[in-house]
C-alpha positions as CSV (number, residue, x, y, z in Angstrom):
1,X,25.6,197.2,193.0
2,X,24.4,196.8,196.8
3,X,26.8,197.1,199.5
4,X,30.3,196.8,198.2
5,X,32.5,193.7,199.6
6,X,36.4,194.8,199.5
7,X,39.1,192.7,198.1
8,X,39.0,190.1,195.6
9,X,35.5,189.5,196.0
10,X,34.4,192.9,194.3
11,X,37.3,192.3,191.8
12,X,36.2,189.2,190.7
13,X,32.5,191.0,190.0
14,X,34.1,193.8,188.5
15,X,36.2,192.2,186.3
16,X,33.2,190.1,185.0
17,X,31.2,192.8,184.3
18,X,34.2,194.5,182.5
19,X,34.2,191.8,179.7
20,X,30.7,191.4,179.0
21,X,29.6,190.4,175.8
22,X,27.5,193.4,175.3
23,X,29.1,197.0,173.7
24,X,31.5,198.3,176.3
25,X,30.2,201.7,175.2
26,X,26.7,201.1,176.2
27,X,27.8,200.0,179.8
28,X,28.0,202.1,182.9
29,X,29.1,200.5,185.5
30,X,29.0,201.7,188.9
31,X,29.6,200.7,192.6
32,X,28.0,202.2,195.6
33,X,30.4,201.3,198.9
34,X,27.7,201.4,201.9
35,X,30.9,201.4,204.0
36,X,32.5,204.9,203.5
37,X,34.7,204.9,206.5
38,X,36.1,202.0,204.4
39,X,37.4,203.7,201.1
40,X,38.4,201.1,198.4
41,X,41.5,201.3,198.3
42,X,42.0,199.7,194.4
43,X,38.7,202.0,192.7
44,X,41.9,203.8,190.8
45,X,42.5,201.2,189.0
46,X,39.0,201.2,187.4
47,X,39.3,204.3,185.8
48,X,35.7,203.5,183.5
49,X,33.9,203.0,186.8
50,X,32.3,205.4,189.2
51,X,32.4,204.8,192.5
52,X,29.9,206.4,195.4
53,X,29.1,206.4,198.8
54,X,25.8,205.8,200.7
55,X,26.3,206.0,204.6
56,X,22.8,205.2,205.1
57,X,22.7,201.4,205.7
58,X,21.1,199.1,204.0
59,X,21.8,197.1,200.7
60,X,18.3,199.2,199.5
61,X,19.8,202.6,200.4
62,X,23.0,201.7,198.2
63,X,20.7,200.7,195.3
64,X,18.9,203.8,195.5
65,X,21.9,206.1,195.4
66,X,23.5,204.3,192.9
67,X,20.0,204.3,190.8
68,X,19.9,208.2,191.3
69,X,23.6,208.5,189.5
70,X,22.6,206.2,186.9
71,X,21.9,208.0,183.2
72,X,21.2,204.3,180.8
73,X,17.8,203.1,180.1
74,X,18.0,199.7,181.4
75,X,19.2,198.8,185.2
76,X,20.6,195.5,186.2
77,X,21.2,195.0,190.3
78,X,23.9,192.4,191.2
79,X,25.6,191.9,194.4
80,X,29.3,192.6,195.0
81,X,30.0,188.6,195.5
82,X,28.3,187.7,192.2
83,X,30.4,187.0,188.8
84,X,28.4,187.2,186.2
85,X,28.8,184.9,182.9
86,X,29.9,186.9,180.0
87,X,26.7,186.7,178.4
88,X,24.7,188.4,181.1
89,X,23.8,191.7,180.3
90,X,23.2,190.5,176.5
91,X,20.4,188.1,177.3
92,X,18.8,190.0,179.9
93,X,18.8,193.1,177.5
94,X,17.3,191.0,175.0
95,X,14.6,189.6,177.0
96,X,13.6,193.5,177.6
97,X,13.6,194.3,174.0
98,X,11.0,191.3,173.6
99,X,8.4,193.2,175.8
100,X,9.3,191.9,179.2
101,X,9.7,194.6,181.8
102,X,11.5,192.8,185.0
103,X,14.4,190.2,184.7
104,X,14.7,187.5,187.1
105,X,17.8,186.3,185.9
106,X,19.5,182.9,186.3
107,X,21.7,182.6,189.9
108,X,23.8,179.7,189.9
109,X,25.2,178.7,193.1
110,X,28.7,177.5,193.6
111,X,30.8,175.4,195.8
112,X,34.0,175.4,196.8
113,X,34.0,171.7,197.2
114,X,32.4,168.2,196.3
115,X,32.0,167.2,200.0
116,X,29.4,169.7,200.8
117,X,29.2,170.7,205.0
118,X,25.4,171.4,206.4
119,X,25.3,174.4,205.7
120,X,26.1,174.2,201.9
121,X,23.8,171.5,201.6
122,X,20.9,173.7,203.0
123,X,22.1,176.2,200.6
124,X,21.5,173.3,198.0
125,X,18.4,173.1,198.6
126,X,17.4,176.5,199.1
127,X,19.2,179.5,197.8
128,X,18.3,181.8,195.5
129,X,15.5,179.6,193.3
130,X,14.4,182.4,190.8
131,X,12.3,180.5,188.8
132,X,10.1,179.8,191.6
133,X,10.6,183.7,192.6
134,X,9.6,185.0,189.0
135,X,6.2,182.2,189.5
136,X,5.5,184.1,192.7
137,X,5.8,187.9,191.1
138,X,9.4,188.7,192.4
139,X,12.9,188.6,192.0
140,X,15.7,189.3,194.2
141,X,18.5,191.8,193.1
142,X,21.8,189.6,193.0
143,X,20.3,189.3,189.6
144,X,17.5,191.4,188.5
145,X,17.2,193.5,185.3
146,X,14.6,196.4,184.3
147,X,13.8,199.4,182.8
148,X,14.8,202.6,184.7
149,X,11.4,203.9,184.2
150,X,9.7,201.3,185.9
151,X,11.0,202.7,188.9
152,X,9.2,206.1,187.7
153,X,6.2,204.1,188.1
154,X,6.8,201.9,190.6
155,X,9.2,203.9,193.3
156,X,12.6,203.5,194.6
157,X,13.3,200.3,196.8
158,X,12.3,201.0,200.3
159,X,15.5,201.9,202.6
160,X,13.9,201.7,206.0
161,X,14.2,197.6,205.1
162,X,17.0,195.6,205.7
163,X,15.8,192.8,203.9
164,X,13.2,192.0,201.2
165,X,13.5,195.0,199.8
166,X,14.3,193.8,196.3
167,X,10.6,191.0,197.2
168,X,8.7,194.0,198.4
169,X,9.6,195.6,194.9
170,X,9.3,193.1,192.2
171,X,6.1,192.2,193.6
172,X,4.8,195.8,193.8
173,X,6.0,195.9,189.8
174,X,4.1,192.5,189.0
175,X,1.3,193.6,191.2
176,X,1.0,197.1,189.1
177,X,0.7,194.7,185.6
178,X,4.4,194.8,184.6
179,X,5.3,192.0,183.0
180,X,8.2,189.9,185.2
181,X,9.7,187.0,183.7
182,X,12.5,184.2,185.5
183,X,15.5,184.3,181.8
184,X,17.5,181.4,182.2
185,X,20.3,182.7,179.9
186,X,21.0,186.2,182.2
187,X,23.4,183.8,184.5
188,X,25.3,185.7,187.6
189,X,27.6,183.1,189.9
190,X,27.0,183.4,193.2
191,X,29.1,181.6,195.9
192,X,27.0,179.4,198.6
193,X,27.3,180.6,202.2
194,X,29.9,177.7,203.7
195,X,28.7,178.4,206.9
196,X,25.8,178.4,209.6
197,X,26.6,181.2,211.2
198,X,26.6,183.2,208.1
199,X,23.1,181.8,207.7
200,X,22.0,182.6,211.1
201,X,23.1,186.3,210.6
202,X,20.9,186.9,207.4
203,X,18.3,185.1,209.3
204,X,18.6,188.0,211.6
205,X,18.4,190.3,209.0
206,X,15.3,188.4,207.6
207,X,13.9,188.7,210.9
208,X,14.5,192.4,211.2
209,X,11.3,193.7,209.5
210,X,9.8,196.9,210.9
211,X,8.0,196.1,214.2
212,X,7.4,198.2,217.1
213,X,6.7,196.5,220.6
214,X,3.2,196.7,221.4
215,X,0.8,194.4,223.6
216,X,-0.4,192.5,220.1
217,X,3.6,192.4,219.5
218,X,4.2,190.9,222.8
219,X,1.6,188.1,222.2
220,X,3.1,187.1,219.4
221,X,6.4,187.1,220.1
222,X,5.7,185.2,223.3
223,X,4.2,182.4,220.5
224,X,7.3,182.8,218.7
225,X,9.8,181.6,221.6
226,X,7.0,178.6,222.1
227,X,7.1,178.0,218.4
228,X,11.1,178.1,218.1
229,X,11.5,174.9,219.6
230,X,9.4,172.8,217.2
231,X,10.4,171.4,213.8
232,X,10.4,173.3,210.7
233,X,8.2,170.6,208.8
234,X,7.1,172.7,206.0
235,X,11.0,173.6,205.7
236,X,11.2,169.4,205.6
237,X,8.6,168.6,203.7
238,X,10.1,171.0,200.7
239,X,13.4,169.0,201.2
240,X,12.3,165.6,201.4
241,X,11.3,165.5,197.7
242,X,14.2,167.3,195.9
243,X,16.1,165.2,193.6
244,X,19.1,166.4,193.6
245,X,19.9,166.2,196.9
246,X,21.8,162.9,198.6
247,X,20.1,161.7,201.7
248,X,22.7,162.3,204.0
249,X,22.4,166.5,202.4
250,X,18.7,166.2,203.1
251,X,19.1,165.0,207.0
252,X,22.0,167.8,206.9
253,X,20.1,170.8,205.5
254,X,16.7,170.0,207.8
255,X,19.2,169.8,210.9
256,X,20.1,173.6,209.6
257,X,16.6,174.6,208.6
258,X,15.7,173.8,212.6
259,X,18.6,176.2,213.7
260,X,17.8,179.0,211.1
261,X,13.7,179.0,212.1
262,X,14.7,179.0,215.8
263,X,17.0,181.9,215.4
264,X,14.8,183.9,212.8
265,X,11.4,183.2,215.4
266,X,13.4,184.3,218.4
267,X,15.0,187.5,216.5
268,X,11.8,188.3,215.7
269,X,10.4,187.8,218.7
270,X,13.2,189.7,220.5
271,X,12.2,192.5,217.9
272,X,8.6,192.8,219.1
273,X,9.6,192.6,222.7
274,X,12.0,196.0,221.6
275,X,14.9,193.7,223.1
276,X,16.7,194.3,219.4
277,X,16.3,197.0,216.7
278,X,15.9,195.7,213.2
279,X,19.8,196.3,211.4
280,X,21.7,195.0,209.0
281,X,24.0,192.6,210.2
């Protein structure tokens, strides 16, 4: 697991992943908190789970540690706000033994109401669309599922990145002729993000790729202020066409794709002027 979320959110996980279908005895289960000055408080009560700490930041730093404590053949990454269906583990495992080599398992986005605000619709439209990862080489790790010993070949996630980590990997694995494939049946829950601000922030952290100011840097993040003002049309062209989506959700989640490209091209830019350093926020 990445980052650990206290509180019912990484109860709700744990308890998921406590009845899965698979053999209990084949599962090991554990939980690296990338927050150690904030112990969880309730790990006693999960006496079959191991707990660690990673005081590095970054999701891909807690990944790594908790990859280096694991002694099972297979891996599966999900995030602490997931709930996996019961059925996870089995169908992912059984899409390995078939002679795939990388998951991209099923994320199913929830609401927490029928009336959905912007930011939920933009969520609708956007979040988390594994098939179309798995198409382009790559998966991300709220649900992703492999053999340990693809990491032998391929290397540990990088942990200088704040984001894209788990992109930067699965494409590396595709890239390197392992065979990556999107399984509609390994399902993890994941709640949308009900807000803009929280979609702002992981712009930020989208944004916060490794760049170091230069004169080239300033150039272009110069264009980046220009460019933060205009309209995301690719963003709207993608939405315009989606089915599933009412027309009042569609004028609502390109309203938030214009916020979310101004604030990732002027965090960006702000990185290449050295006015930020890239963090995870």
């Amino acid at each position: 697991l990445p980052p650990c979320k206290k509180g019912g959110i990484l109860r709700g996980c744990l308890d998921a992943l406590r009845v899965q279908s698979y053999p209990a005895d084949l599962l090991e289960i554990i939980v690296a908190n990338n927050c150690p000055r904030e112990p969880i408080s309730f790990a006693a009560e999960y006496p079959t789970i191991t707990f660690i700490d990673e005081a590095k930041p970054g999701s891909y730093a807690a990944r790594n540690a908790a990859l280096a404590m694991a002694s099972g053949e297979i891996i599966a990454f999900t995030d602490a706000d997931c709930t996996p269906d019961t059925h996870w583990i089995e169908h992912a495992v059984a899409a390995l033994q078939s002679g795939v080599d990388v998951v991209a398992g099923h994320v199913e986005l929830y609401f927490h109401s029928n009336k959905l605000n912007a930011a939920e619709c933009y969520e609708k439209a956007f979040a988390f669309r594994q098939d179309q990862n798995a198409q382009q080489g790559r998966s991300v790790t709220a649900n992703m599922v492999t053999w340990k010993k693809c990491f032998d070949q391929i290397g540990l996630f990088d942990d200088s990145l704040m984001s894209g980590g788990d992109s930067k990997w699965s494409k590396a694995a595709s890239g390197a002729g392992l065979r990556l494939e999107y399984v509609s049946g390994a399902v993890v829950n994941h709640p949308a993000r009900s807000s803009v601000s929280g979609l702002l922030i992981k712009a930020k952290r989208v944004a916060g790729g490794l760049v170091k100011p230069s004169l080239k840097g300033y150039l272009q993040g110069g264009l980046l202020f220009v460019m933060s003002v205009l309209p995301p049309l690719n963003v709207i062209a993608q939405i315009v066409p989606l089915g599933h989506l009412s027309l009042l959700e569609k004028l609502k989640a390109c309203w938030v794709g214009f916020l979310i490209k101004r604030h990732f091209m002027v965090s960006k830019a702000r990185l290449l002027f050295g006015l930020d350093k890239p963090e995870r926020v």
